[in-house]
C-alpha positions in Angstrom: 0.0 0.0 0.0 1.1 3.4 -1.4 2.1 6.0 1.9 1.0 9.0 -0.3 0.8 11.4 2.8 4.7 10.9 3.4 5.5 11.0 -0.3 3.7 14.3 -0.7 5.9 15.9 2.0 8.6 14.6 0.3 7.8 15.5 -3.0 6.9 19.1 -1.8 10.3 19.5 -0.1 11.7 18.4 -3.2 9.9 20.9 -5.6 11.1 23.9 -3.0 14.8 23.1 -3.4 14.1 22.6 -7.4 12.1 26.2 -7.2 15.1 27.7 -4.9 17.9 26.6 -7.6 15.6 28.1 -10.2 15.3 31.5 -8.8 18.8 31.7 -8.4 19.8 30.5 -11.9 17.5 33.2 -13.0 18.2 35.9 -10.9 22.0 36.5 -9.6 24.7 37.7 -11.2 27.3 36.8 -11.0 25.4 33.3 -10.6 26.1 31.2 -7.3 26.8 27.8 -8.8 27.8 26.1 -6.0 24.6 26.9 -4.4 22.3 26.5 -7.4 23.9 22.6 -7.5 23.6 22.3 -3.9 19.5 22.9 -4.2 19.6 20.4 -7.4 21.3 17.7 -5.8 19.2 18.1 -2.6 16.1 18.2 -5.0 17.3 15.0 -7.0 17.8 13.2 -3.3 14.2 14.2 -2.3 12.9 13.1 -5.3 14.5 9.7 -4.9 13.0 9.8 -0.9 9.5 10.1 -2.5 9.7 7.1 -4.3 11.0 5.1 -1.4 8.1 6.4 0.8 5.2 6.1 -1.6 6.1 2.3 -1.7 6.8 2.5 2.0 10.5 1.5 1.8 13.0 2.6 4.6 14.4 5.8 3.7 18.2 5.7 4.5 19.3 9.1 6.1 21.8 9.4 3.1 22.6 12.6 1.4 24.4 9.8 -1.2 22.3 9.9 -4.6 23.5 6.4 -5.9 22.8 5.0 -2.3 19.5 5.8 -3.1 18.9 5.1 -6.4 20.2 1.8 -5.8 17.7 1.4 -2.9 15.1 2.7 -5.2 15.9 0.0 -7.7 15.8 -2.9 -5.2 12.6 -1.9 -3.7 9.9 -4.1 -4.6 6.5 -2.2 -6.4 
């Protein structure tokens, strides 16, 4: 069974850091890159956490992308 409450929080945090790395690509000169990557990869790894909690897998408190795309792959749908 799908925990769509969790995923939604997740999903919502992710979307934030996506909108945050937007606003900077868009708006600051000279451009922060390190901080505009910083909100992308912490988007990405949110992402990844929403899949693992709308199938109700155990999130890993990982900042490690390929950590969790590797859990995302073994979890079972």
């Amino acid at each position: 069974m799908a925990d769509y409450e969790e995923a939604k929080i997740w999903i919502n945090l992710a979307e934030r850091d996506f909108s945050i790395a937007s606003h900077l690509y868009d708006t600051f000169v000279p451009m922060p890159v390190e901080t505009i990557c910083f909100h992308c990869q912490q988007s990405i790894e949110k992402a990844q956490k929403t899949v693992l909690a709308y199938y109700e897998a155990d999130i890993p408190k990982t900042h490690n992308i390929r950590t969790l795309a590797a859990k995302s792959i073994r979890t079972k749908y």
